[in-house]
LOFI-707672 format. One record per residue (C-alpha): residue number from 1; residue in one letter; y, z, x. Coordinates in steps of 0.25 Angstrom, whole numbers, plus 5000, padded with zeros to 4 digits. Each point is the difference from the previous one (the first is absolute). Layout:
! residues N
+-----+---+------+------+------+
:   k : r :   c2 :   c3 :   c1 :
+-----+---+------+------+------+
: NUM : A :    Y :    Z :    X :
...
+-----+---+------+------+------+
END
This chain:
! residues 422
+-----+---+------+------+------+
:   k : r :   c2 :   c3 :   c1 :
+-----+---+------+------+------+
:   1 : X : 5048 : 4973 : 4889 :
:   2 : X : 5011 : 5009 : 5005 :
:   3 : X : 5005 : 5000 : 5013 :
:   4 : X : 5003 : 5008 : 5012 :
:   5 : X : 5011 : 4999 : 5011 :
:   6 : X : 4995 : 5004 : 5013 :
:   7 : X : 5009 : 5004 : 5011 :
:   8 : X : 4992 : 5001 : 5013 :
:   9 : X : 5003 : 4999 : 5013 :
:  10 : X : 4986 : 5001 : 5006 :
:  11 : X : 4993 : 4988 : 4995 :
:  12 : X : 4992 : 4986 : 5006 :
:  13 : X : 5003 : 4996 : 5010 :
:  14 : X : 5003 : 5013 : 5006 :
:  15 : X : 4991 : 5005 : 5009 :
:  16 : X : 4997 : 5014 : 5008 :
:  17 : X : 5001 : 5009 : 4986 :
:  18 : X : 4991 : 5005 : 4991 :
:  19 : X : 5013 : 5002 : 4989 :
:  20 : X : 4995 : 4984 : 4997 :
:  21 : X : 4988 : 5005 : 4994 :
:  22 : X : 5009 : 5008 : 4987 :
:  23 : X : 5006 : 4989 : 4996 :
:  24 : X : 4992 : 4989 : 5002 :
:  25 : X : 4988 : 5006 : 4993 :
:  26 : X : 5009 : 5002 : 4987 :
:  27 : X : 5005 : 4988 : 5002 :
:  28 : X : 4986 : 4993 : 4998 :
:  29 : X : 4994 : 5010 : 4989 :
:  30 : X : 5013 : 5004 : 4991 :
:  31 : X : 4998 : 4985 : 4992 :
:  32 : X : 4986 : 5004 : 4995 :
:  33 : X : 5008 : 5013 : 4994 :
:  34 : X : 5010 : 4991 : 4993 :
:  35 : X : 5011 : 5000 : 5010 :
:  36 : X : 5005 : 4990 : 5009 :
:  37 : X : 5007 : 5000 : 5014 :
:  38 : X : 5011 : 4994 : 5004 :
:  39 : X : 5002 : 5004 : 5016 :
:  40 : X : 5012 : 5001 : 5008 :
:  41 : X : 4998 : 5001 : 5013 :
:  42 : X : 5007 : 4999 : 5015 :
:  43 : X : 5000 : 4986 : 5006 :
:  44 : X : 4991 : 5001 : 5013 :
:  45 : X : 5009 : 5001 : 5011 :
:  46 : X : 5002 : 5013 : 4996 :
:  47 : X : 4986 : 5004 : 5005 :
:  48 : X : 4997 : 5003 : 5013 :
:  49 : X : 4985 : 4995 : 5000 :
:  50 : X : 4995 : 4993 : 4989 :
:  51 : X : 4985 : 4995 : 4996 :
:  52 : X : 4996 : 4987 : 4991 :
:  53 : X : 4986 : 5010 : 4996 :
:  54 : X : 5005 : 5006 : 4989 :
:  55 : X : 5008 : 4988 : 4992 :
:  56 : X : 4988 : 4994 : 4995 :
:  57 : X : 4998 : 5012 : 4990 :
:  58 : X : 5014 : 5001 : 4995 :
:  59 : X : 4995 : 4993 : 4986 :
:  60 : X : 5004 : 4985 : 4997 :
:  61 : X : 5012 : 4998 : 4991 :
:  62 : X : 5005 : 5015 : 5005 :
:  63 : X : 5015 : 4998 : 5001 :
:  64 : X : 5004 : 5004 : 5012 :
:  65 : X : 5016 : 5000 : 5006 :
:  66 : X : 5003 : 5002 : 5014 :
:  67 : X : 5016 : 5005 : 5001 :
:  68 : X : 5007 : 4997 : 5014 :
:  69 : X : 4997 : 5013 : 5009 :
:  70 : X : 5004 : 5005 : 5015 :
:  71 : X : 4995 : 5012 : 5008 :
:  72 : X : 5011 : 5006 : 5005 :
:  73 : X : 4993 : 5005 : 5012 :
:  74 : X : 4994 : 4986 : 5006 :
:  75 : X : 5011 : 4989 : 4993 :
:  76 : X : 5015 : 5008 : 5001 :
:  77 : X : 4997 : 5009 : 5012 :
:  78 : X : 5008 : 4997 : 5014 :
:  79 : X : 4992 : 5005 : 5012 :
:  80 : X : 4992 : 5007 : 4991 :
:  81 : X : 5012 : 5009 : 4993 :
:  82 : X : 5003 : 4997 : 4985 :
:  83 : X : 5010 : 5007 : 4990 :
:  84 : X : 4992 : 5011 : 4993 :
:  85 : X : 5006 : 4996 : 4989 :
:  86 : X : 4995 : 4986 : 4999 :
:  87 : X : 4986 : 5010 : 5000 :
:  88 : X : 5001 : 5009 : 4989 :
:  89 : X : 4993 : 5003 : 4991 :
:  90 : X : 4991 : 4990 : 5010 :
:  91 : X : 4999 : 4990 : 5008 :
:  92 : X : 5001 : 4990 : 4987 :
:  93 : X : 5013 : 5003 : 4994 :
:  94 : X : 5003 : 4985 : 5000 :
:  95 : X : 4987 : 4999 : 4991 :
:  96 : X : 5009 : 5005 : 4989 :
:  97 : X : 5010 : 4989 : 4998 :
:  98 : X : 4992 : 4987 : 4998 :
:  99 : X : 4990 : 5008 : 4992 :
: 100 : X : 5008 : 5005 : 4989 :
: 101 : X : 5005 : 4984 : 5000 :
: 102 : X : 4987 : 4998 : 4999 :
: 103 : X : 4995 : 5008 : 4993 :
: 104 : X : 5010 : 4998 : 4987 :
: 105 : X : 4995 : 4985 : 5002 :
: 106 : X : 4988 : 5005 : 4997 :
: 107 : X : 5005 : 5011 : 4987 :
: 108 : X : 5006 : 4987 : 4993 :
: 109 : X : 4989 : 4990 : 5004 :
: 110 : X : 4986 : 5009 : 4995 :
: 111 : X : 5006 : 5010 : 4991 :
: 112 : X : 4994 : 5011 : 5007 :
: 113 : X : 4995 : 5014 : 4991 :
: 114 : X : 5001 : 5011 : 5013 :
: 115 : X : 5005 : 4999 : 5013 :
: 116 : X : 4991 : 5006 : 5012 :
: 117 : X : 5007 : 5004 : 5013 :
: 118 : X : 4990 : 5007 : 5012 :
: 119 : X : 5001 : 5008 : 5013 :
: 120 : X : 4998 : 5001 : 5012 :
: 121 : X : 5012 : 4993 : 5000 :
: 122 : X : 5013 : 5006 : 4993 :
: 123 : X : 5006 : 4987 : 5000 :
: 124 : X : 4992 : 4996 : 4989 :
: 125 : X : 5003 : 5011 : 4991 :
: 126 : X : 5016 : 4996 : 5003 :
: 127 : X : 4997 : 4987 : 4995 :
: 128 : X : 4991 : 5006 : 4988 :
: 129 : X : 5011 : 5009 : 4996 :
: 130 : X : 5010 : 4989 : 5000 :
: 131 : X : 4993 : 4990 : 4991 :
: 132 : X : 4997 : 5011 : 4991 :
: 133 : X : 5017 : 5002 : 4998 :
: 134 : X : 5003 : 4984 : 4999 :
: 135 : X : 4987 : 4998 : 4990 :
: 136 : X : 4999 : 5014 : 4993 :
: 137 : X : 4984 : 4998 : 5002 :
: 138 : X : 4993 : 5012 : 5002 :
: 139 : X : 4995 : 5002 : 5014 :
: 140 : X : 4987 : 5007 : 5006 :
: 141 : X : 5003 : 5005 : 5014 :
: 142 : X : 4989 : 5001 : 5007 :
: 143 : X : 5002 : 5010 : 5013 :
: 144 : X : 4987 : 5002 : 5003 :
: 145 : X : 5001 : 5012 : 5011 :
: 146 : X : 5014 : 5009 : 5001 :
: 147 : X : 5012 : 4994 : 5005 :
: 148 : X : 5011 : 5010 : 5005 :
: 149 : X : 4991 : 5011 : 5007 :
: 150 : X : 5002 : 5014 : 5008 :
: 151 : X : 5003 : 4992 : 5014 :
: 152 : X : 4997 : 4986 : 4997 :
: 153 : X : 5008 : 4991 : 5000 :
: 154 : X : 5006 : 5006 : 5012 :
: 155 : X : 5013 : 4994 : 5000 :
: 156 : X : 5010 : 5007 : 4989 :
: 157 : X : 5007 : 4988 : 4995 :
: 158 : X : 4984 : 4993 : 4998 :
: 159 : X : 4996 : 5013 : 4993 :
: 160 : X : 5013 : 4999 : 4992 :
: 161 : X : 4997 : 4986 : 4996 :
: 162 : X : 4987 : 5002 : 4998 :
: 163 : X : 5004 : 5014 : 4989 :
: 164 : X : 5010 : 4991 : 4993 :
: 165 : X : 4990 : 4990 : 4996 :
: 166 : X : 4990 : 5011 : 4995 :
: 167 : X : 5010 : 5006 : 4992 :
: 168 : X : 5003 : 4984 : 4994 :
: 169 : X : 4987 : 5000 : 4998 :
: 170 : X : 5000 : 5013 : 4992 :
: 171 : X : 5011 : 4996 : 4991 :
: 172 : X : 4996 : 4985 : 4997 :
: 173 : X : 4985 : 4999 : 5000 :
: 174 : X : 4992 : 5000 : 4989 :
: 175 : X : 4989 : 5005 : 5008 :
: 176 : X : 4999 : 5003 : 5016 :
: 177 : X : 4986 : 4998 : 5005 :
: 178 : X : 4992 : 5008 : 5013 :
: 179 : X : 4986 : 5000 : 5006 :
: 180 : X : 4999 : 5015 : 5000 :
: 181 : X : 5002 : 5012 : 4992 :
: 182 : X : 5005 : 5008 : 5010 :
: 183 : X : 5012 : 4989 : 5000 :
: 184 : X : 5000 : 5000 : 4986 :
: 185 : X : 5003 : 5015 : 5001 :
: 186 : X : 5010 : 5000 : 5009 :
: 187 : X : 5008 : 4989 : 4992 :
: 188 : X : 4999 : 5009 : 4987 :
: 189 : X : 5007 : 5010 : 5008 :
: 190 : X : 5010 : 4993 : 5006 :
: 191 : X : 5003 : 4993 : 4987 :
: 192 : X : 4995 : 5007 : 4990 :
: 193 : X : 5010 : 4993 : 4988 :
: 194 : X : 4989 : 4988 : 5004 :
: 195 : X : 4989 : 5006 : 5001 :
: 196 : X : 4992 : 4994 : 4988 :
: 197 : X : 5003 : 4987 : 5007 :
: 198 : X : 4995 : 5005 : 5015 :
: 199 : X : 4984 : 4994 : 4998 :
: 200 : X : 4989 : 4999 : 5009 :
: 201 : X : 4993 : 4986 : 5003 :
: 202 : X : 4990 : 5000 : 5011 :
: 203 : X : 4997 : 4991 : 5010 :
: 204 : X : 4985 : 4993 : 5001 :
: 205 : X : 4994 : 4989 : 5006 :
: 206 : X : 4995 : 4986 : 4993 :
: 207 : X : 4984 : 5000 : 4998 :
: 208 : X : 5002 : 4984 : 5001 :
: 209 : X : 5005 : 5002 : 5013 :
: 210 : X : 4990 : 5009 : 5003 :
: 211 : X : 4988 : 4992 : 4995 :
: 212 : X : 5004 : 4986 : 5006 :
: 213 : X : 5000 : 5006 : 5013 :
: 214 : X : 4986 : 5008 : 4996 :
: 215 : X : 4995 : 4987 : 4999 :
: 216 : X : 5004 : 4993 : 5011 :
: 217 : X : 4997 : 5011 : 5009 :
: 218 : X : 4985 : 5001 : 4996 :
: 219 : X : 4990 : 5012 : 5007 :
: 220 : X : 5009 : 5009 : 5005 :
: 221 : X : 4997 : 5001 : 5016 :
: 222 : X : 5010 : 5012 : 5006 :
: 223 : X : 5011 : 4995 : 5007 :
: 224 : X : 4996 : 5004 : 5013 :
: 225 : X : 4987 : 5004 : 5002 :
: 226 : X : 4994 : 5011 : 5006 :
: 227 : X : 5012 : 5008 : 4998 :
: 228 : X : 5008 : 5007 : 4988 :
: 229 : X : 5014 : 4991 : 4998 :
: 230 : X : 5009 : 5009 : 4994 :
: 231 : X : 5012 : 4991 : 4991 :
: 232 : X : 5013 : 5003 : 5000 :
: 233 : X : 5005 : 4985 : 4991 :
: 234 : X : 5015 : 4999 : 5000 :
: 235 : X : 5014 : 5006 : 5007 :
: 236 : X : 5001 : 5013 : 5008 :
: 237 : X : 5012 : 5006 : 4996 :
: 238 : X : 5004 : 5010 : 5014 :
: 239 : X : 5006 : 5009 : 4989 :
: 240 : X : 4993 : 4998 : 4987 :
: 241 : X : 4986 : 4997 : 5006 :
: 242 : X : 5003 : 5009 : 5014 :
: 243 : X : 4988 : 4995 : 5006 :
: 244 : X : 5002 : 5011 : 5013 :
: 245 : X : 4990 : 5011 : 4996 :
: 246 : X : 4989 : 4989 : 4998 :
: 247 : X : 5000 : 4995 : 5014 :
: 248 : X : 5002 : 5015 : 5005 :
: 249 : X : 4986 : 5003 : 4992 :
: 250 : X : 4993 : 4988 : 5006 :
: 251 : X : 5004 : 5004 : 5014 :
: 252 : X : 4993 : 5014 : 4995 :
: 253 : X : 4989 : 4992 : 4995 :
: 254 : X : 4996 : 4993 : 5012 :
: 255 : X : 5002 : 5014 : 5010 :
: 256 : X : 4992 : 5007 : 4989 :
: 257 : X : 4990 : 4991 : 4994 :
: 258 : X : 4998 : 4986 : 5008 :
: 259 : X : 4988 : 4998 : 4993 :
: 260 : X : 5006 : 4999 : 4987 :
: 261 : X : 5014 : 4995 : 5008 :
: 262 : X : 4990 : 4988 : 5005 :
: 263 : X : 4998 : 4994 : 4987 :
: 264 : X : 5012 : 5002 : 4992 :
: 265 : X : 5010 : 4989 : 5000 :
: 266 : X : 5014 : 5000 : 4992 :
: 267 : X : 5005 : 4986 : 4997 :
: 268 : X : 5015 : 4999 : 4996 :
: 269 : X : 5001 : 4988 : 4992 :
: 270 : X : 5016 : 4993 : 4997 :
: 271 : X : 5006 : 5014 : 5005 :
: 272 : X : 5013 : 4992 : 5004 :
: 273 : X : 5001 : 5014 : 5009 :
: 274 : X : 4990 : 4996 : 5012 :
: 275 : X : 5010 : 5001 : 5012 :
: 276 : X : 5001 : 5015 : 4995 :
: 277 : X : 4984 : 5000 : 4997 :
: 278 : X : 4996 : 4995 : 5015 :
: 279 : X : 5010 : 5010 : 5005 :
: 280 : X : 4992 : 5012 : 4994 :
: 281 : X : 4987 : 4993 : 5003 :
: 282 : X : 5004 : 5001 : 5015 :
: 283 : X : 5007 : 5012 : 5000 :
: 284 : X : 4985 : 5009 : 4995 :
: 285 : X : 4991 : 4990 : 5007 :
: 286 : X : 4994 : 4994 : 4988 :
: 287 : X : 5003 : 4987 : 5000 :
: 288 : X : 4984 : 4995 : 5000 :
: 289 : X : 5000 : 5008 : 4985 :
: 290 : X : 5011 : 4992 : 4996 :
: 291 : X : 5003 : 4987 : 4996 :
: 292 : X : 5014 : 4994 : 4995 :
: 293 : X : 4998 : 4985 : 4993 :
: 294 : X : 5010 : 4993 : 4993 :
: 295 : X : 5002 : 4996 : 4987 :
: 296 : X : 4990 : 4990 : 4992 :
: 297 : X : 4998 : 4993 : 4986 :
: 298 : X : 5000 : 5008 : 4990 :
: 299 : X : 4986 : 4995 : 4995 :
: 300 : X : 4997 : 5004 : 5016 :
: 301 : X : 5004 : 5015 : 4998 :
: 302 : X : 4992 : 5002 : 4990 :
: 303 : X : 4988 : 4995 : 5005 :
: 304 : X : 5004 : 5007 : 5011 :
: 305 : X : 5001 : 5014 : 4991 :
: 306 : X : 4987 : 4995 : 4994 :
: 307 : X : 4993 : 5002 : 5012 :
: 308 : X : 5007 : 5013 : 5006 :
: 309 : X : 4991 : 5011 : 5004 :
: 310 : X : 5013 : 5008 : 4995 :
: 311 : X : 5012 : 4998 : 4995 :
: 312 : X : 5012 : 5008 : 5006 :
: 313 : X : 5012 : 5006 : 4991 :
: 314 : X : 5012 : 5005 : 5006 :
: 315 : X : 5009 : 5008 : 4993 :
: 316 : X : 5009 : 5011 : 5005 :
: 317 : X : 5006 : 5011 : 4992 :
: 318 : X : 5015 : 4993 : 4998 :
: 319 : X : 4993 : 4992 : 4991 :
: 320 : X : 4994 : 5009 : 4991 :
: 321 : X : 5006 : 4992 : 4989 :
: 322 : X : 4995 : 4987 : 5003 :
: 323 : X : 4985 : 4992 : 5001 :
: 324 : X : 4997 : 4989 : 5009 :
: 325 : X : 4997 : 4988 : 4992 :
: 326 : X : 4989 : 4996 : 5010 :
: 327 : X : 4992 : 5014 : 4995 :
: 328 : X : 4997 : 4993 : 4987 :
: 329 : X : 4994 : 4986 : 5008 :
: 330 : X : 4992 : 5011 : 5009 :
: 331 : X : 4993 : 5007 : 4988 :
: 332 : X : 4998 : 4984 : 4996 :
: 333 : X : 4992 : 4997 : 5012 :
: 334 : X : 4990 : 5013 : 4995 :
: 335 : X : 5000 : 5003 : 5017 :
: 336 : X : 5001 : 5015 : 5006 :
: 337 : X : 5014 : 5004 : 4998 :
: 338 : X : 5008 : 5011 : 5011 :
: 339 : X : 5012 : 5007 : 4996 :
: 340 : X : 5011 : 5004 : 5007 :
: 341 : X : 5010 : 5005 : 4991 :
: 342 : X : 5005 : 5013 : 4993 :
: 343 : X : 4991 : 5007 : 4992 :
: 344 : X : 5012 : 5003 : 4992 :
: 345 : X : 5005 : 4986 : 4998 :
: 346 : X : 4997 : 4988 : 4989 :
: 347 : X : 4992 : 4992 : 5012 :
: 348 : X : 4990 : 5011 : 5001 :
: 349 : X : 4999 : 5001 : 4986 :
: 350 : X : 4998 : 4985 : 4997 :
: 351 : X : 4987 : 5002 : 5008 :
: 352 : X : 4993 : 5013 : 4997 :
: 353 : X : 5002 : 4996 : 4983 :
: 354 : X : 4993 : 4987 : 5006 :
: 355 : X : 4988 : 5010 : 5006 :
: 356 : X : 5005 : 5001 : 5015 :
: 357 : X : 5000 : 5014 : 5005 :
: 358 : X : 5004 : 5003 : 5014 :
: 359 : X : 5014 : 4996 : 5006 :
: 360 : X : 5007 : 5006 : 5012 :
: 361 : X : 5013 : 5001 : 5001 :
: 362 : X : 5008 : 4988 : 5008 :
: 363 : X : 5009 : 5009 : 5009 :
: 364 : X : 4987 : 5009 : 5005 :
: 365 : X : 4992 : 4994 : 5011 :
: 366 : X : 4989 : 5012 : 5000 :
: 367 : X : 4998 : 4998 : 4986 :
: 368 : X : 4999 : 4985 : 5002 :
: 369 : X : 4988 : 5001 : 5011 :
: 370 : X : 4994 : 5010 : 4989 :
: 371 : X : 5001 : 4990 : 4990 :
: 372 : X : 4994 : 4988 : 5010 :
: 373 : X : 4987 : 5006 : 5003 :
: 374 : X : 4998 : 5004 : 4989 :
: 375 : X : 5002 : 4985 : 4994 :
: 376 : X : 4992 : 4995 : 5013 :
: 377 : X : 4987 : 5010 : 4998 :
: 378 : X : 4999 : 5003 : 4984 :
: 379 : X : 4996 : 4991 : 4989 :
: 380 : X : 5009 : 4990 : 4992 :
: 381 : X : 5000 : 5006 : 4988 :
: 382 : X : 5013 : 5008 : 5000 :
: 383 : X : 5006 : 4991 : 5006 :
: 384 : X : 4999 : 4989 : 4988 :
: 385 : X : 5007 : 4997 : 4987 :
: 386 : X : 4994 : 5002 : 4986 :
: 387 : X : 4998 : 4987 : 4992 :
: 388 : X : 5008 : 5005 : 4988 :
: 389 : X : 5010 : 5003 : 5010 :
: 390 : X : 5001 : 4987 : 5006 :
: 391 : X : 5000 : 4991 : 4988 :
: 392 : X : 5011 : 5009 : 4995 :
: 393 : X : 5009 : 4995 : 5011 :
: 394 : X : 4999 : 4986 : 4998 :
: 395 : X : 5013 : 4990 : 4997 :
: 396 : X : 4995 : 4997 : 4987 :
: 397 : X : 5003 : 5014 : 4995 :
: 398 : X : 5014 : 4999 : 5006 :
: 399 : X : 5003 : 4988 : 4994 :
: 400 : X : 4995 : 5004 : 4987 :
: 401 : X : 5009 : 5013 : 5002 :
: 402 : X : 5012 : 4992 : 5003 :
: 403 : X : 4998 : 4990 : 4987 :
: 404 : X : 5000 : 5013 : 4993 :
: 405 : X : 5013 : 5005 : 5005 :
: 406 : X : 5006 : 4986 : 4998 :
: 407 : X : 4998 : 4998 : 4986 :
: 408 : X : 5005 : 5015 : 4997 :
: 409 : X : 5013 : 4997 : 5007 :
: 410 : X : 5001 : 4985 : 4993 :
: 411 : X : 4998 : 5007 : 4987 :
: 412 : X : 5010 : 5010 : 5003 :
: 413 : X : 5010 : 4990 : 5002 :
: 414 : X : 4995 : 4991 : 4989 :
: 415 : X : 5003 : 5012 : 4991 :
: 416 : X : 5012 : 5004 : 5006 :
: 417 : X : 5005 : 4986 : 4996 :
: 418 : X : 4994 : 5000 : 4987 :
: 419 : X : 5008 : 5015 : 4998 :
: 420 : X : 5013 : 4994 : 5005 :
: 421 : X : 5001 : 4987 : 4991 :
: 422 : X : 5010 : 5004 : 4988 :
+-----+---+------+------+------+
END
C-alpha cells in the first residue's frame, strides 16, 4: 500500500471547525483506495477548544504526530499585544519548526509516496513546501478556498505572506487542490504556467456519520414544536456571513407579518459571533425569533440539522469563490434549505444544480423578507435537494477523487525517476 503524508492543522482533538471534517474523512476511507495515512498534526495546546467526540473515528493504527505548537495571540502576547510577526502568515508560525523535525522523522521511518499539506491554515503549506525541498517527494497542496484576495487579509505584510506561499505553491506542487471552480478559475489566471496542476476537489459530508446519527435519532420530532426553527449550524463570520440585513428583515417581518413572525424561529448553532448576534437581536426587537446556542458534538449537530425545519446558508458576495462545507452536510440531512448568497457565486451554484431554486441575496433585507414568506407559506418542494444530487456530494466521491490524483502524481514521480537513472 502507498502512502500519504498529511499535513493538517485542523484535526482531533480540535474542536469549533468544520475544516476537521476534510481531513479526517480522507484519513479513514483513503486506505480502502490503496493508500495509507501517515498524519502530522499540531500538539493540543495549540487549540483554543478542544472535544474528545471526534477521536474515536480517527482509525486504529492511523499514525498520527503531534509537533510542539504556540498561538501567538493567547501564549506570547503581553497585555494582550504580540509581535505581528510572530503571527504571520498566522497565529501558528511556531507549528513550522518542530513539524518539519517531525515530519522528516516520519519521510525516513514510513517511506512515504506523496506529501499532503491543507489550509485554512497557511502554515501547513510552509511546512508542506519544506518537506517537499528536503525529500524531493512530490507535494499535493490542498488550499481549499482562495488565500491572498481583494481585501483580505487586511493587513499588507499577511496578504504578502499569504501571496508568496501561493506563488511557492505554484512553482513546487505537483498539483494544488480547491473546493470550487470559480477558485480554481481565479488560480489558472493568476498562475496560468500551473494551470494544468490548479484541480478542483469538492468538499462532502460522510454518510457514516450521517447514518449513525439517523439511527440514534429514530422519528424525527421538529425541534421545537409548533413552530418553524430555521438552522443556521456553524460560525458567523461579521464580514463573510454579515449577518445585519437578516435581522433587519425579521424586524420587517414581525411589523409586516406577525402572523408568520410568530412562528418562525432562527437558531444559530456554534456561531462563535453571538455577542454580535444579541446585539442585532436587541437592536430590531427580534430577540423572541432568535435563538443563539453554543456549540455541541458533532454527532449532536447532525441530528440537530436532521431535524431542522430549515437549514440557513449564509454566504455574502466577497465570497463568491468559495462554498461552505456545511452546504454539503445540509443537502445530507434531505431538510428545506434557504440561501443567502449571490446568484452569481459558486455557493448558489452548488445548490440550484442540487434542485434548490430561490436565494436572496445576503446584503438585501427586502429581498430577504420576500424570500421568508415565501419559505413560511409555500410548499417544501423548492426548497429540497435532488437524491442524485445529494449522493453525488458524499466524501466517498472525494476520496476516491483524491486517490485518483495521488497515484497520477506518484507515477509521475515514479517515471520521472525511472527517466533520470543513466
Amino acid at each position: 500500500m502507498k502512502r500519504v503524508l498529511m499535513v493538517a492543522y485542523h484535526f482531533p482533538p480540535l474542536a469549533g471547525s468544520s475544516g476537521i471534517q476534510r481531513t479526517l474523512r480522507f484519513v479513514q476511507q483513503l486506505p480502502a483506495l490503496g493508500w495509507q495515512p501517515l498524519v502530522l498534526t499540531a500538539h493540543p495546546m495549540a487549540y483554543e477548544r478542544t472535544a474528545d467526540d471526534l477521536m474515536a473515528e480517527v482509525p486504529d493504527g492511523t499514525v498520527v504526530r503531534r509537533a510542539w505548537a504556540l498561538d501567538t495571540r493567547r501564549h506570547l502576547s503581553i497585555g494582550g499585544r504580540y509581535v505581528a510577526a510572530l503571527a504571520r502568515p498566522d497565529r501558528w508560525i511556531s507549528w513550522r519548526y518542530d513539524a518539519v523535525r517531525i515530519g522528516m522523522q516520519m519521510i525516513h521511518e514510513h517511506k512515504p509516496d506523496a506529501i499532503w499539506s491543507t489550509y485554512p491554515l497557511a502554515t501547513a503549506h510552509l511546512i508542506g513546501a519544506e518537506l517537499q525541498r528536503r525529500s524531493g517527494l512530490p507535494w499535493i497542496a490542498d488550499f481549499r478556498d482562495p488565500m491572498a484576495q481583494d481585501g483580505y487579509p487586511e493587513d499588507p505584510k499577511t496578504w504578502q505572506s499569504f501571496q508568496a506561499i501561493e506563488q511557492l505553491a505554484a512553482q513546487r506542487t505537483s498539483a494544488c487542490c480547491f473546493t470550487t471552480p470559480g477558485a480554481v478559475r481565479m488560480y489558472r489566471e493568476r498562475y496560468p504556467l500551473a494551470a494544468n496542476r490548479m484541480v478542483m476537489l469538492e468538499n462532502g459530508y460522510d454518510e457514516a456519520t450521517f447514518a449513525r446519527a439517523e439511527q440514534a435519532l429514530g422519528q424525527r420530532e421538529p425541534l421545537t414544536p409548533g413552530v418553524t426553527t430555521l438552522l443556521h449550524s456553524g460560525i458567523v463570520y461579521p464580514a463573510e456571513r454579515d449577518p445585519r440585513q437578516l435581522f433587519e428583515a425579521l424586524g420587517r417581518l414581525q411589523l409586516d407579518r406577525p402572523d408568520l413572525a410568530g412562528r418562525l424561529r432562527v437558531r444559530f448553532r456554534a456561531a462563535v459571533a453571538e455577542q454580535l448576534l444579541h446585539e442585532l437581536a436587541r437592536q430590531h426587537g427580534v430577540e423572541t425569533m432568535v435563538e443563539i446556542l453554543p456549540a455541541i458534538g458533532y454527532a449532536d449537530a447532525l441530528a440537530e440539522m436532521l431535524r431542522a425545519d430549515g437549514l440557513l446558508v449564509m454566504q455574502a458576495s466577497n465570497c463568491n469563490e468559495q462554498v461552505p462545507a456545511k452546504v454539503y452536510e445540509y443537502l445530507r440531512a434531505g431538510r428545506p434549505i434557504v440561501c443567502l448568497s449571490d446568484p452569481a457565486g459558486d455557493t448558489r451554484d452548488v445548490l440550484f444544480r442540487a434542485g434548490i431554486a430561490p436565494v436572496a441575496m445576503l446584503d438585501d433585507a427586502a429581498a430577504i423578507q420576500s424570500l421568508l414568506i415565501s419559505f413560511l407559506t409555500g410548499t417544501s418542494d423548492a426548497w429540497l435537494p435532488r437524491a442524485d444530487a445529494v449522493a453525488a456530494a458524499s466524501r466517498d466521491a472525494r476520496s476516491g477523487e483524491l486517490s485518483v490524483l495521488l497515484n497520477s502524481v506518484a507515477a509521475c514521480e515514479a517515471s520521472q525517476a525511472t527517466a533520470a537513472k543513466p
